[in-house]
HTML snippet that shows the backbone in 3Dmol.js (N, CA, C, O; Angstrom):
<script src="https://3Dmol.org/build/3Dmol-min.js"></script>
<div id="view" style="width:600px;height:400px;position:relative"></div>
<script>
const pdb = `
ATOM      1  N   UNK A   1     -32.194  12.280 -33.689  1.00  0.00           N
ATOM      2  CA  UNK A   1     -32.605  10.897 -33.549  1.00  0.00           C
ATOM      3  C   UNK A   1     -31.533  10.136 -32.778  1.00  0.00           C
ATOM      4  O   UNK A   1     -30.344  10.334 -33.024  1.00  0.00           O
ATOM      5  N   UNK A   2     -31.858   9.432 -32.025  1.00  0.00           N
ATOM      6  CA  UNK A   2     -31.214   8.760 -31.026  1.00  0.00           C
ATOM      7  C   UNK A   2     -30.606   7.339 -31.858  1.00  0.00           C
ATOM      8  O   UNK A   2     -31.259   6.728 -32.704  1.00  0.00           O
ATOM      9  N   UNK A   3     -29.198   6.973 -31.405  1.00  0.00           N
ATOM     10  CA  UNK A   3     -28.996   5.640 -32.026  1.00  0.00           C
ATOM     11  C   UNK A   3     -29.667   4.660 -30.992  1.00  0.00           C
ATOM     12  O   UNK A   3     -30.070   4.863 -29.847  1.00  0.00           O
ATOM     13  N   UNK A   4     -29.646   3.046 -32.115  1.00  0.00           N
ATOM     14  CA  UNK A   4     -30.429   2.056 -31.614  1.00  0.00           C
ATOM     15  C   UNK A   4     -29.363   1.705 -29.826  1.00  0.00           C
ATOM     16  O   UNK A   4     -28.201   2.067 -29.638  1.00  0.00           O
ATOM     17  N   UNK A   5     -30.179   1.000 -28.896  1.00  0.00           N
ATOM     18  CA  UNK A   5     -29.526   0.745 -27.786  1.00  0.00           C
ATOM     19  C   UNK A   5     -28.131   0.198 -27.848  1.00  0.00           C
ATOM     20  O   UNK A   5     -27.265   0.884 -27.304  1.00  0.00           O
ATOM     21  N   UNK A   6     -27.649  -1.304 -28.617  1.00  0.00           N
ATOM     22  CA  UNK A   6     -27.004  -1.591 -28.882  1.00  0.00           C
ATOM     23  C   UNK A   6     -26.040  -0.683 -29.259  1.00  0.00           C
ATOM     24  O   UNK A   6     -25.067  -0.561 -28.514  1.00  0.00           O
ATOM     25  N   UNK A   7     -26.124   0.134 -30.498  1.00  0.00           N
ATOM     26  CA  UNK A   7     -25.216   1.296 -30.229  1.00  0.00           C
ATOM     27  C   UNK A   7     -24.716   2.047 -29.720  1.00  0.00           C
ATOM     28  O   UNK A   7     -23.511   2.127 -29.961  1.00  0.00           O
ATOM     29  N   UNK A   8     -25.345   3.091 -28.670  1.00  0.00           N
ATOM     30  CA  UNK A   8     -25.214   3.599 -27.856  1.00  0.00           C
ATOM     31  C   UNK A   8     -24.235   3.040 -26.848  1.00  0.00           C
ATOM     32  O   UNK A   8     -23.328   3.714 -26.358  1.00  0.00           O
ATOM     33  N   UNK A   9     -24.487   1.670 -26.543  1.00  0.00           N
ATOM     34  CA  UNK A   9     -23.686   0.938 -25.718  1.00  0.00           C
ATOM     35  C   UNK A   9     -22.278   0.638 -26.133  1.00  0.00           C
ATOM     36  O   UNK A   9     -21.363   0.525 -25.319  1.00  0.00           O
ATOM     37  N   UNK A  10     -22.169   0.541 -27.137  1.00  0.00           N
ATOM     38  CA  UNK A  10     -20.723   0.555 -27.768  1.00  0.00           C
ATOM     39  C   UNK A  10     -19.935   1.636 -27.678  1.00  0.00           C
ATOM     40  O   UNK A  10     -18.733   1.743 -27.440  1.00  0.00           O
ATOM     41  N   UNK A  11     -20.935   2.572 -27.943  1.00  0.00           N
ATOM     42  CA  UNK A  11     -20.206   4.199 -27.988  1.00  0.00           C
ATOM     43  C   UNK A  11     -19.953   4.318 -26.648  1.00  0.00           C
ATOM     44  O   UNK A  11     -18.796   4.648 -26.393  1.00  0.00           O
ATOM     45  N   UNK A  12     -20.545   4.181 -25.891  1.00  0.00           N
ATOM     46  CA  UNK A  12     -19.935   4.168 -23.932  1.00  0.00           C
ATOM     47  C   UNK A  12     -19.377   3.396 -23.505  1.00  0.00           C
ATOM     48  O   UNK A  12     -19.059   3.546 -22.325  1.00  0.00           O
ATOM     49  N   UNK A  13     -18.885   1.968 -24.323  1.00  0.00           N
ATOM     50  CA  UNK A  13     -18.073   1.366 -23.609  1.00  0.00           C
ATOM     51  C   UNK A  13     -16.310   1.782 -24.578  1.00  0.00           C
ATOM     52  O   UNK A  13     -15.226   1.640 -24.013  1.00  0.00           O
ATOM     53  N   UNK A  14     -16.434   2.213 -25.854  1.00  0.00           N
ATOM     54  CA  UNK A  14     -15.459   3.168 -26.705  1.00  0.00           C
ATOM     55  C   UNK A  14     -15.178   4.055 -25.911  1.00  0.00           C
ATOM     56  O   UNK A  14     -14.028   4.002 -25.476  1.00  0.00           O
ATOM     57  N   UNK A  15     -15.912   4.991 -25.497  1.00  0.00           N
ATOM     58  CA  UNK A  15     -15.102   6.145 -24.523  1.00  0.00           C
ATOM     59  C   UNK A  15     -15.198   5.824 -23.146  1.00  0.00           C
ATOM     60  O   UNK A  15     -15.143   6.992 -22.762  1.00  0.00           O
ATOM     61  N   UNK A  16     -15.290   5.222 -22.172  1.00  0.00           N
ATOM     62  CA  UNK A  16     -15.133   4.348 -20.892  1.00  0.00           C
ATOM     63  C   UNK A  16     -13.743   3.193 -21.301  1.00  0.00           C
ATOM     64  O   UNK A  16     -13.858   1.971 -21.396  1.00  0.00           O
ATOM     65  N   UNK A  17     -12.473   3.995 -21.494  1.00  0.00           N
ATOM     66  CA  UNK A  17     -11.574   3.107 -21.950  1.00  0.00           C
ATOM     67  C   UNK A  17     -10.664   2.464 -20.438  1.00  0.00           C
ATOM     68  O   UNK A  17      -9.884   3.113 -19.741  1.00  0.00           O
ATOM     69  N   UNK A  18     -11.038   1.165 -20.276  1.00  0.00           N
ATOM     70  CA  UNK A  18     -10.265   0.653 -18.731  1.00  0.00           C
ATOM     71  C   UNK A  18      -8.693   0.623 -18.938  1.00  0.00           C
ATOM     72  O   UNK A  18      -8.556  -0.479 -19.468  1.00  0.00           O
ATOM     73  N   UNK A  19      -7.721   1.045 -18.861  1.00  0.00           N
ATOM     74  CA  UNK A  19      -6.378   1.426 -18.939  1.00  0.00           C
ATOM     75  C   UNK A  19      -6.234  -0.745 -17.971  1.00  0.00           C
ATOM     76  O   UNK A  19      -6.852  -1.221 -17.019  1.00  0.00           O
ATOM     77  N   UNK A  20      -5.398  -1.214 -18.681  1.00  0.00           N
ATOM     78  CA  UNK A  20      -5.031  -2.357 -17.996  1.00  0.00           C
ATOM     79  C   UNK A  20      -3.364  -1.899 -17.359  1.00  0.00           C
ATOM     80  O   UNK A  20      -2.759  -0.907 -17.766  1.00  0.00           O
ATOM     81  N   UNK A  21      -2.711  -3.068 -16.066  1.00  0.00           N
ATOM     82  CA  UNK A  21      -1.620  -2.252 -16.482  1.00  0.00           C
ATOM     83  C   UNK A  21      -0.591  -2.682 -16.835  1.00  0.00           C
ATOM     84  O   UNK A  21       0.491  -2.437 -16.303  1.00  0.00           O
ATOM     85  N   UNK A  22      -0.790  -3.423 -17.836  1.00  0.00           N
ATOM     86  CA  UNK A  22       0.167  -3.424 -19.136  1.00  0.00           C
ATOM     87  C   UNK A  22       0.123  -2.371 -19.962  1.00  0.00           C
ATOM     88  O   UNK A  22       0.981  -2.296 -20.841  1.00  0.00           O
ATOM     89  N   UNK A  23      -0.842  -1.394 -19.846  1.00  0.00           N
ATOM     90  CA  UNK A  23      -0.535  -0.691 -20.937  1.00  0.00           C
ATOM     91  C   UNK A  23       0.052   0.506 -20.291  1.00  0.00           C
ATOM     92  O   UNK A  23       1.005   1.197 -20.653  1.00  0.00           O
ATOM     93  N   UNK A  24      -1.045   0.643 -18.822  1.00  0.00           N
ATOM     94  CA  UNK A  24       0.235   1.590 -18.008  1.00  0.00           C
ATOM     95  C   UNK A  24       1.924   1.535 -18.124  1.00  0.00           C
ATOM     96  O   UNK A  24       2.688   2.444 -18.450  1.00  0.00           O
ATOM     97  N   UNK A  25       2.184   0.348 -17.796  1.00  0.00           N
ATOM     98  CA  UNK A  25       3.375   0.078 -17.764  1.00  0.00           C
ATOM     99  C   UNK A  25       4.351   0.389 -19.097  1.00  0.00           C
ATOM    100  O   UNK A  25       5.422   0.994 -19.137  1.00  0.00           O
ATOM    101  N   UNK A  26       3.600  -0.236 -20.148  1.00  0.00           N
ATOM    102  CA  UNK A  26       4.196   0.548 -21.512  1.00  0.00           C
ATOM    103  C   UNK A  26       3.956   2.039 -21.588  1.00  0.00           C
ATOM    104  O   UNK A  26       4.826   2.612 -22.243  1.00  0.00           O
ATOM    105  N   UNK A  27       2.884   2.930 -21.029  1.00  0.00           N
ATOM    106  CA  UNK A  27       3.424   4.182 -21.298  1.00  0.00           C
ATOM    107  C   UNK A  27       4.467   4.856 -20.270  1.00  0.00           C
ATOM    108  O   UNK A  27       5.117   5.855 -20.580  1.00  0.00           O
ATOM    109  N   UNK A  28       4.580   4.145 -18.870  1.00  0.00           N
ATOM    110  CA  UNK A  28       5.632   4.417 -18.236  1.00  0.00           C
ATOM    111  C   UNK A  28       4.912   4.953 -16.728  1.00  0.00           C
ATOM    112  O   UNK A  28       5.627   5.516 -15.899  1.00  0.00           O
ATOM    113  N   UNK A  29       3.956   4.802 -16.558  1.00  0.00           N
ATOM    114  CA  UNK A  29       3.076   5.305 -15.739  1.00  0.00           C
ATOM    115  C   UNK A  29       3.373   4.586 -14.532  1.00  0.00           C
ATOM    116  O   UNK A  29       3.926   5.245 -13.651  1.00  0.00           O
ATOM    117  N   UNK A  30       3.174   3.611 -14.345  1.00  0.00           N
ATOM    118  CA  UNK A  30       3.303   2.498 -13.386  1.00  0.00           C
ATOM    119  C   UNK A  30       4.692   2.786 -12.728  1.00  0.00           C
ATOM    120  O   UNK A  30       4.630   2.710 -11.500  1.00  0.00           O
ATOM    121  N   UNK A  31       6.131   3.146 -13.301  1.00  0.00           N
ATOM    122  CA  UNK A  31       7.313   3.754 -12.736  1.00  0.00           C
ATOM    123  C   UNK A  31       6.875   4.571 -12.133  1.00  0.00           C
ATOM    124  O   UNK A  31       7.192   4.459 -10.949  1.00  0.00           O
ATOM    125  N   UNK A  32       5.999   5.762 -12.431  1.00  0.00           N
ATOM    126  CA  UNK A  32       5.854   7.352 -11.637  1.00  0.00           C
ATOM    127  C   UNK A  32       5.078   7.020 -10.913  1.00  0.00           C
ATOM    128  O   UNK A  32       4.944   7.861 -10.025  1.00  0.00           O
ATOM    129  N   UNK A  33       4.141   5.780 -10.750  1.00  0.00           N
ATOM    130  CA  UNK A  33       3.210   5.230  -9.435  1.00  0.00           C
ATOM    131  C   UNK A  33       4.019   4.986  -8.316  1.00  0.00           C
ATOM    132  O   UNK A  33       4.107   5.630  -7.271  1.00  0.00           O
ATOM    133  N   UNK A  34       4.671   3.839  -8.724  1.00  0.00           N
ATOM    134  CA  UNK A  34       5.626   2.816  -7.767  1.00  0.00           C
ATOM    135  C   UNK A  34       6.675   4.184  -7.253  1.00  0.00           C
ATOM    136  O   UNK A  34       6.858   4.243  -6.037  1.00  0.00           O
ATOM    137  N   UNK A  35       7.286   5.149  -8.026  1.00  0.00           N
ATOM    138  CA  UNK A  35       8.265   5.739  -7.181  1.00  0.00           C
ATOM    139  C   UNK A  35       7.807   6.727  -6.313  1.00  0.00           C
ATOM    140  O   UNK A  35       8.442   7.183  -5.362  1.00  0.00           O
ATOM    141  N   UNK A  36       6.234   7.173  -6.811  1.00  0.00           N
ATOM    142  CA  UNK A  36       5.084   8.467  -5.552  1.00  0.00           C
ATOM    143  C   UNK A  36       4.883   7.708  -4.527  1.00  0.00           C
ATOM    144  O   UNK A  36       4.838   8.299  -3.449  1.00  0.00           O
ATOM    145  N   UNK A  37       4.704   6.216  -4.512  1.00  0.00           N
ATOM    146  CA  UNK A  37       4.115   5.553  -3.645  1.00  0.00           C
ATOM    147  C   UNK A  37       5.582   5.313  -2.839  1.00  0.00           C
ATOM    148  O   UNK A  37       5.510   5.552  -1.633  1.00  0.00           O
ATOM    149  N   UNK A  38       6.375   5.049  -3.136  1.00  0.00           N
ATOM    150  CA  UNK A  38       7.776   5.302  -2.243  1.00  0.00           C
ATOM    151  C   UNK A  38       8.418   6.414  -1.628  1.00  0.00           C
ATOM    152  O   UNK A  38       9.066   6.335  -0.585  1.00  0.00           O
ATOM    153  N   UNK A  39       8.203   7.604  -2.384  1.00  0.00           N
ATOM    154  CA  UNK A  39       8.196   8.890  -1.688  1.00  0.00           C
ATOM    155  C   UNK A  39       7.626   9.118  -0.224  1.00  0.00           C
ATOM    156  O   UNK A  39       8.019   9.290   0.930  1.00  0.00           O
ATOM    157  N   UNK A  40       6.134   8.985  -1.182  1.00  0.00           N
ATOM    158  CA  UNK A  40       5.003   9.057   0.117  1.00  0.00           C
ATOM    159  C   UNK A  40       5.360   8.293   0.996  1.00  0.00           C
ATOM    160  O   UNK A  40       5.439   9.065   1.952  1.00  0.00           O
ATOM    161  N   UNK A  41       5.713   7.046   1.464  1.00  0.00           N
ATOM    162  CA  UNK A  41       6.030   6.327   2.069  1.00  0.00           C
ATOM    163  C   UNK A  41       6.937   6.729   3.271  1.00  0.00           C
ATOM    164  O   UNK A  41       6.667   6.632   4.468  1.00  0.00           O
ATOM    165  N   UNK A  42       8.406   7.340   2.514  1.00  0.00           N
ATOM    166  CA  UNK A  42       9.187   7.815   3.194  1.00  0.00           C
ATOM    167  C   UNK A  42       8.866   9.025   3.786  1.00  0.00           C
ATOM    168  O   UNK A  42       9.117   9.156   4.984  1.00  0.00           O
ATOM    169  N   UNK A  43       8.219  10.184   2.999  1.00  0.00           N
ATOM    170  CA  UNK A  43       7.667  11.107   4.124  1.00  0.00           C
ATOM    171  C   UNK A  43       6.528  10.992   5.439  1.00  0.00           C
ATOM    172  O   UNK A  43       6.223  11.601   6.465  1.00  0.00           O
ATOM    173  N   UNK A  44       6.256  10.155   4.900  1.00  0.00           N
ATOM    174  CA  UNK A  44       4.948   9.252   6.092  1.00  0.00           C
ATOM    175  C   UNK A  44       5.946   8.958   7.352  1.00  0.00           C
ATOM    176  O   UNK A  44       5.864   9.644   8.371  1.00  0.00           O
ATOM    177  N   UNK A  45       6.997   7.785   7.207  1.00  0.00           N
ATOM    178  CA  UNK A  45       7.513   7.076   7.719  1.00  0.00           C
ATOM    179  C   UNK A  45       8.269   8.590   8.660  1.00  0.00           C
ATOM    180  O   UNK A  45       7.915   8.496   9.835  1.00  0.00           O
ATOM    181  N   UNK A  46       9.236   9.973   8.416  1.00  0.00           N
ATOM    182  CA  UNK A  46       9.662  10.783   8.722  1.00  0.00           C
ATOM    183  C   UNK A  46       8.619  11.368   9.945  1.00  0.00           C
ATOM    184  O   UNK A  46       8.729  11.374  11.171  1.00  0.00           O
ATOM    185  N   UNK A  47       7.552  11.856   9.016  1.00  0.00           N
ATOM    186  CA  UNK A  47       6.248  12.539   9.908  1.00  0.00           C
ATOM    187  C   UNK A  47       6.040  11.318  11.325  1.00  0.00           C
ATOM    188  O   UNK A  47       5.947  11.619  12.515  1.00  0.00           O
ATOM    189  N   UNK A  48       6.009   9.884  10.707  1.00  0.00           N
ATOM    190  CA  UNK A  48       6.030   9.200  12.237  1.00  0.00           C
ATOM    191  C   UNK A  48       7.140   9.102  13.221  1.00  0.00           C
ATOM    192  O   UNK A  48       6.694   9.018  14.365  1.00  0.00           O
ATOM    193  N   UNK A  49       7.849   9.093  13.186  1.00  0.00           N
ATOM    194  CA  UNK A  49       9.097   8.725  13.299  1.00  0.00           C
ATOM    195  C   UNK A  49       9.246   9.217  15.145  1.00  0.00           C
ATOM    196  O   UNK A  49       9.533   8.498  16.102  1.00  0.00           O
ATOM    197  N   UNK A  50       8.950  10.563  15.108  1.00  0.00           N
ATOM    198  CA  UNK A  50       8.716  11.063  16.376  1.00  0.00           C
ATOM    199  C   UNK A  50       8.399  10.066  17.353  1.00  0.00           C
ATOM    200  O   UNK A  50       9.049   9.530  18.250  1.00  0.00           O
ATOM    201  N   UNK A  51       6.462   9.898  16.665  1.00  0.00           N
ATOM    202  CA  UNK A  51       5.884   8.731  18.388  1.00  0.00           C
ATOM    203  C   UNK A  51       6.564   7.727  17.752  1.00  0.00           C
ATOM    204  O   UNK A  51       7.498   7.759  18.552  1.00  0.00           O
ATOM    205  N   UNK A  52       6.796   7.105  17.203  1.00  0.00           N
ATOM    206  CA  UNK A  52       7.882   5.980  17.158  1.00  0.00           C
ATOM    207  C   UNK A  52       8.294   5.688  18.227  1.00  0.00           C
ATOM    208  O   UNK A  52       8.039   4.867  19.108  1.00  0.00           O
ATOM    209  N   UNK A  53       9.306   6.855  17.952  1.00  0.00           N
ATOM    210  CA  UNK A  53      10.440   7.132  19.215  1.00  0.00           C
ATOM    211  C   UNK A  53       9.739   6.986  20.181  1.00  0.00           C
ATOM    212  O   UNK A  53       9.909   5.940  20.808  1.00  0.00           O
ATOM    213  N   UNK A  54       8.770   7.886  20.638  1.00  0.00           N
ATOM    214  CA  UNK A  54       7.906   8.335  21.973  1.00  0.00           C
ATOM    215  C   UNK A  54       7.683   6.659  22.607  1.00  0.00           C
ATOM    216  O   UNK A  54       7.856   6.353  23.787  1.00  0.00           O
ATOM    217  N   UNK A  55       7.304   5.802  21.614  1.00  0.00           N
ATOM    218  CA  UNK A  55       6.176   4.398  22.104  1.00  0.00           C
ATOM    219  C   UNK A  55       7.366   3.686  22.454  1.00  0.00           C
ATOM    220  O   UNK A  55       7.182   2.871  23.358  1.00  0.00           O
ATOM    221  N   UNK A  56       8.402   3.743  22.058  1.00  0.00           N
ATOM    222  CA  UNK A  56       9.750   2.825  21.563  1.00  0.00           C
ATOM    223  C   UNK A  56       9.943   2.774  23.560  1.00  0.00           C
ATOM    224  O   UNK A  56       9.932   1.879  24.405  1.00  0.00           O
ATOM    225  N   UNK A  57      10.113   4.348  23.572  1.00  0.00           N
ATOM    226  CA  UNK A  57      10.983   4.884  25.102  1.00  0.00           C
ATOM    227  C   UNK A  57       9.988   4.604  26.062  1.00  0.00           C
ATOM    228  O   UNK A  57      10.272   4.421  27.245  1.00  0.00           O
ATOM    229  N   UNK A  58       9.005   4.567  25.684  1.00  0.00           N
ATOM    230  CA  UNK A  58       7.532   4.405  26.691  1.00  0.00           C
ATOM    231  C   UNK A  58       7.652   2.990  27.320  1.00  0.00           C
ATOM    232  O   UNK A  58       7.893   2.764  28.506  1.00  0.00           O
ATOM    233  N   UNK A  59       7.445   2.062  26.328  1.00  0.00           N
ATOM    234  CA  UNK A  59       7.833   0.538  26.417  1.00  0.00           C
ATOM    235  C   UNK A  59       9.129   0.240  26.863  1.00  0.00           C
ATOM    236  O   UNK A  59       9.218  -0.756  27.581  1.00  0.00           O
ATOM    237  N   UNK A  60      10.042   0.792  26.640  1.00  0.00           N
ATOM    238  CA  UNK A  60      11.317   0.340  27.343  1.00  0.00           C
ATOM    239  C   UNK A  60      11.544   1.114  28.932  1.00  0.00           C
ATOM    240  O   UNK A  60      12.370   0.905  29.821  1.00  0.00           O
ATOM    241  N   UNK A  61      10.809   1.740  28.854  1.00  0.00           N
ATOM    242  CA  UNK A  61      10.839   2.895  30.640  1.00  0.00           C
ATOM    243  C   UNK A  61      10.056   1.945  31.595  1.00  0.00           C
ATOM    244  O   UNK A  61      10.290   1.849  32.799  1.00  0.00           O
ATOM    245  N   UNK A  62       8.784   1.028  30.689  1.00  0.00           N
ATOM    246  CA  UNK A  62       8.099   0.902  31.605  1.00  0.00           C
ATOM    247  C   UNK A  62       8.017  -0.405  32.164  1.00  0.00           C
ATOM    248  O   UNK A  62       7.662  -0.576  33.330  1.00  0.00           O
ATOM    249  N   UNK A  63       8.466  -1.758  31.052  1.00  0.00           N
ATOM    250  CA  UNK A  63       8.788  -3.058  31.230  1.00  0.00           C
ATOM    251  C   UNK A  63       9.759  -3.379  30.899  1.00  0.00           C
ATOM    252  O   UNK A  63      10.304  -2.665  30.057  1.00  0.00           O
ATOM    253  N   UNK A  64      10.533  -4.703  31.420  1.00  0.00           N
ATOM    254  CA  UNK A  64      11.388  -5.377  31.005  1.00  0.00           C
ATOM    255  C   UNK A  64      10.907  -6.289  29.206  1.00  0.00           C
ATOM    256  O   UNK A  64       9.859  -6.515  28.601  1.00  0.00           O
ATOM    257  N   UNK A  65      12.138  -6.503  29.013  1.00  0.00           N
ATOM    258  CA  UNK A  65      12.283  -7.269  27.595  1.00  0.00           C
ATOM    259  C   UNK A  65      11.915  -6.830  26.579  1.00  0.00           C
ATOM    260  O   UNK A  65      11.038  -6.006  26.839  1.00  0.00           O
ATOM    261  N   UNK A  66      12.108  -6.912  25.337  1.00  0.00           N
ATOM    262  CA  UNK A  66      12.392  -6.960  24.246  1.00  0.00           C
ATOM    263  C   UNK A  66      11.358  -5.230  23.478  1.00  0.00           C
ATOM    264  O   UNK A  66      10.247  -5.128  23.998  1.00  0.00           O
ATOM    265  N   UNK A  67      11.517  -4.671  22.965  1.00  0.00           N
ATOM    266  CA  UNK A  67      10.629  -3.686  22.632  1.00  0.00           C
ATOM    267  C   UNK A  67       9.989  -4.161  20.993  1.00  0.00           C
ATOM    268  O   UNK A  67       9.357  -3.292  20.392  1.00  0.00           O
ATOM    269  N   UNK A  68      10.089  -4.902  20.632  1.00  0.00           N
ATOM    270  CA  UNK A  68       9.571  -5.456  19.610  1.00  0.00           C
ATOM    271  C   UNK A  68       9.453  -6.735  19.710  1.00  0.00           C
ATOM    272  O   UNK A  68      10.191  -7.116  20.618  1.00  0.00           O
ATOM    273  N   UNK A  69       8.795  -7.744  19.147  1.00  0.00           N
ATOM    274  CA  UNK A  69       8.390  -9.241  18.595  1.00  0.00           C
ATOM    275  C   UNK A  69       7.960  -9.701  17.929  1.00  0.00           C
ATOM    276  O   UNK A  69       6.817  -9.342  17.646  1.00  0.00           O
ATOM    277  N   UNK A  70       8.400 -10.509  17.409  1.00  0.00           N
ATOM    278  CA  UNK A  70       8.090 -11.250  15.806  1.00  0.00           C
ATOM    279  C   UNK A  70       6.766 -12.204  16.249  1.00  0.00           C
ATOM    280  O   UNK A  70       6.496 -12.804  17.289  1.00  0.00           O
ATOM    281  N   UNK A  71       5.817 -11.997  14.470  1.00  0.00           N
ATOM    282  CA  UNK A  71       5.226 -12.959  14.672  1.00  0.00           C
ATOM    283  C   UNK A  71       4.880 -13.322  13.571  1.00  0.00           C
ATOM    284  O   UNK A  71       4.995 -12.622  12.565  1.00  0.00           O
ATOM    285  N   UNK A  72       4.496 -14.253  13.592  1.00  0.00           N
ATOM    286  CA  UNK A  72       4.668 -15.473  12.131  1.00  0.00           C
ATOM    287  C   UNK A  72       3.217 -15.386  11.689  1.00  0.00           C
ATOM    288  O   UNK A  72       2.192 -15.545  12.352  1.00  0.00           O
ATOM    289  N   UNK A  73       3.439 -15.000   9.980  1.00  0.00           N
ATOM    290  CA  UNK A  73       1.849 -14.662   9.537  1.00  0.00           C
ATOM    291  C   UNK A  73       1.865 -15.520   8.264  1.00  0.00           C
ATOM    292  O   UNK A  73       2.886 -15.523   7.576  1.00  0.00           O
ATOM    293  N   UNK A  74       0.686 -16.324   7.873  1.00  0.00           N
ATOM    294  CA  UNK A  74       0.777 -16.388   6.633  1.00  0.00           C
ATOM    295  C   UNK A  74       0.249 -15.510   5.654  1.00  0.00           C
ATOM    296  O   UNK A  74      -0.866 -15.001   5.770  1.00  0.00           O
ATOM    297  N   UNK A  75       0.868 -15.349   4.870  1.00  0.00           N
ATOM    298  CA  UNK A  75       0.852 -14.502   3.400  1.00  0.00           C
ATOM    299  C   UNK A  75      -0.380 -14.764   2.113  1.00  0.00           C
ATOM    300  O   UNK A  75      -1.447 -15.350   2.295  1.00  0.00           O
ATOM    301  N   UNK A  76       0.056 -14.207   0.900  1.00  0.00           N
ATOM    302  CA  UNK A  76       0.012 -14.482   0.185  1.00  0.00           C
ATOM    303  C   UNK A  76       0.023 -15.411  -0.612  1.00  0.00           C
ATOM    304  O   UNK A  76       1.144 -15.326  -1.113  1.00  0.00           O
ATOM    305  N   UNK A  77      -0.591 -16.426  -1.162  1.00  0.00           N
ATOM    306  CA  UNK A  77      -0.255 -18.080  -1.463  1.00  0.00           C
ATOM    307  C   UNK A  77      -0.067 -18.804  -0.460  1.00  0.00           C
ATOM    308  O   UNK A  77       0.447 -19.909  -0.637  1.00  0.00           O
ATOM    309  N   UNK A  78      -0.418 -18.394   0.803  1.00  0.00           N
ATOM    310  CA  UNK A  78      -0.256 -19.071   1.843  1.00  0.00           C
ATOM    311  C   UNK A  78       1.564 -19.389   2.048  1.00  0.00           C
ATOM    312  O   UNK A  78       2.106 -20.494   2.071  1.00  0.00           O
ATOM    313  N   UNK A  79       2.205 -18.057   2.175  1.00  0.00           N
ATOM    314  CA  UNK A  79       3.741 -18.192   2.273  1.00  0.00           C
ATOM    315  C   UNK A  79       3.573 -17.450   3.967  1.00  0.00           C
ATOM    316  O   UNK A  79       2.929 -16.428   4.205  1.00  0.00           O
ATOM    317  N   UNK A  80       4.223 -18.157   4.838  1.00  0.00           N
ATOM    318  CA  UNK A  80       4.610 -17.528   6.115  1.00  0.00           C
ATOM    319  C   UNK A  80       5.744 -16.077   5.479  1.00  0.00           C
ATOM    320  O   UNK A  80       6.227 -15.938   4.356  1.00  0.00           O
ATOM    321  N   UNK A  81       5.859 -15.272   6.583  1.00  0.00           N
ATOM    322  CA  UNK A  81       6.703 -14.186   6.465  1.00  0.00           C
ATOM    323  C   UNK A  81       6.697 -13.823   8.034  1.00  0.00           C
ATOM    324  O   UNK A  81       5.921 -14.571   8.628  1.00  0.00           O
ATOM    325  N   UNK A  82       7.228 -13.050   8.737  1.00  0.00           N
ATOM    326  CA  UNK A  82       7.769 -12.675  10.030  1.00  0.00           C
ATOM    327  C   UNK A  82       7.237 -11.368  10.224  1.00  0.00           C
ATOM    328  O   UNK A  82       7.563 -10.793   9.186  1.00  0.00           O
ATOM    329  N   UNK A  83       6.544 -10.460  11.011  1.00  0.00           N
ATOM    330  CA  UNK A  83       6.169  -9.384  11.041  1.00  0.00           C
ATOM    331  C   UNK A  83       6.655  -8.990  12.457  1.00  0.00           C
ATOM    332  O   UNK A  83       6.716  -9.817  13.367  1.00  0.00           O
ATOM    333  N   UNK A  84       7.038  -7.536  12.616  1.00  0.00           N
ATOM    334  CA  UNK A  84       7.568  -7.120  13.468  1.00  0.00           C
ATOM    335  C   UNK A  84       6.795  -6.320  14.307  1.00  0.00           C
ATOM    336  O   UNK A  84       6.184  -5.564  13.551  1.00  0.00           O
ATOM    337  N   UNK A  85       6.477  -6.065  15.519  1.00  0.00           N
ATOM    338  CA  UNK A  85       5.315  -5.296  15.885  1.00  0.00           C
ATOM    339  C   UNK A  85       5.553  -5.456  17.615  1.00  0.00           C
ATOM    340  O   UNK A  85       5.723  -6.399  18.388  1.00  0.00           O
ATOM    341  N   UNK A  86       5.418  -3.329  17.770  1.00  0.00           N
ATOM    342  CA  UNK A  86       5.849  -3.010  18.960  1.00  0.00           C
ATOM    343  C   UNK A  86       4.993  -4.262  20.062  1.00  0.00           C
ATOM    344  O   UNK A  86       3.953  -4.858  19.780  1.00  0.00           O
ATOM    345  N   UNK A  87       5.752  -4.388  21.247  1.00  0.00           N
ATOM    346  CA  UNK A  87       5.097  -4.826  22.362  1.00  0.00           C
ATOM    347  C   UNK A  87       4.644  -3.934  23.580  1.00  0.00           C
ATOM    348  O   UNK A  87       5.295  -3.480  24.521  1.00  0.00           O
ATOM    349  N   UNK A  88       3.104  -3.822  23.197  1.00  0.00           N
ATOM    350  CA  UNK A  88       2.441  -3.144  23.626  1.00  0.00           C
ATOM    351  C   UNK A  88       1.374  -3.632  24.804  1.00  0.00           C
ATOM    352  O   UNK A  88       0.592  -2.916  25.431  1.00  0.00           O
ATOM    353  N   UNK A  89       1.585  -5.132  24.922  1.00  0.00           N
ATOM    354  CA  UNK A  89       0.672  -5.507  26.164  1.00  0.00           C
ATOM    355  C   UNK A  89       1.813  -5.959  27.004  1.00  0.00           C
ATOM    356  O   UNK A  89       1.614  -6.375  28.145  1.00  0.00           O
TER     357      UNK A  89
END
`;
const viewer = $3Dmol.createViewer("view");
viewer.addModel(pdb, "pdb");
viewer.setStyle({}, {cartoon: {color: "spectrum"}});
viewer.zoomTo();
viewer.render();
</script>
């Protein structure tokens, strides 16, 4: 016999448990996130690093001035911040 709907629904939202992350953070989880996601980061950043170089020497072989330029973005809460980004036209 099947329980009433209402029930059922309880029992699936009991085992459908949403992890918030506060509670991540109290079991320690959120550290082993934040430091994979920095790893990864840095091996990403290594693996590019090459055309980096390649675009860096490309742009400086082929025009005058600056191989990078700032440009002013707003953020988050509407906070400006400075972003750096090859010059490519």
């Amino acid at each position: 016999m099947n329980p009433p709907p209402e029930e059922a629904l309880l029992q699936e939202r009991r085992r459908a448990t949403v992890f918030t992350s506060y509670q991540l953070k109290k079991a320690g989880w959120l550290e082993l996130k934040y430091s994979l996601d920095a790893l990864f980061a840095i091996a990403l950043f290594i693996v590019c690093l090459p055309v980096l170089a390649l675009a860096i020497l490309a742009i400086k072989l082929t025009s005058r001035g600056p191989v990078f330029f700032k440009q002013r973005r707003v953020g988050e809460n509407g906070q400006l911040f400075e972003i750096l980004k090859l010059r490519t036209m």
